[in-house]
N, C-alpha and C positions, 0 to 999 in steps of 0.2 A: 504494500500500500504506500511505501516512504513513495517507490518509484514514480507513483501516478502523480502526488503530490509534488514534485518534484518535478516532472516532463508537462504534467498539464497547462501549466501558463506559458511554456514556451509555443505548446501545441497550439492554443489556441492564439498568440499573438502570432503565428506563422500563418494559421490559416484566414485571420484577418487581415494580413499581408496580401496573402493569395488571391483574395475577394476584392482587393483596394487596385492590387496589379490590375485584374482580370478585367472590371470595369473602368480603370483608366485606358486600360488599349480596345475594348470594345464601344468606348466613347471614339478613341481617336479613328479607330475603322471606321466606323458610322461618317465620321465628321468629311474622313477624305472624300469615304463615297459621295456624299452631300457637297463637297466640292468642287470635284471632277464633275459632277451632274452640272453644279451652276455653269461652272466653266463651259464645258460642252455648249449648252445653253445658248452664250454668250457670245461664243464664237459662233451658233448657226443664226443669231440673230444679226451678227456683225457681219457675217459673208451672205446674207440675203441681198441687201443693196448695191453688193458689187456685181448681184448677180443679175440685178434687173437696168438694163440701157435706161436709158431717159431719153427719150423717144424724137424730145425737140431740142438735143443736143447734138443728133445724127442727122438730120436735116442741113 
C-alpha cells in the first residue's frame, strides 16, 4: 500500500499532463485546419477577378 501512496500523485499529475498535451495539439490541428480553409478561401476569392476580363477594357 506504501507503493500506491507513493506512485499515485505522480500518476495522476502525469496523466493530467497527458490531457493538457493532448488538447493543446488537438486545439492546434483544428486551428491549422481552420486556417488552411480561410486561406484557400481567400485565394479563390482573390483569383476570381483575374479570372473575369472587363469586357470594356478589351474594346
Amino acid at each position: 500500500m506504501e507503493y500506491v501512496a507513493v506512485l499515485l500523485p505522480s500518476l495522476v499529475v502525469g496523466l493530467l499532463f497527458w490531457f493538457a498535451m493532448k488538447s493543446i495539439f488537438n486545439a492546434d490541428k483544428s486551428e491549422r485546419k481552420a486556417e488552411a480553409r480561410a486561406q484557400a478561401e481567400a485565394e479563390s476569392r482573390s483569383a476570381a477577378p483575374l479570372e473575369e476580363q472587363n469586357p470594356e477594357t478589351d474594346k
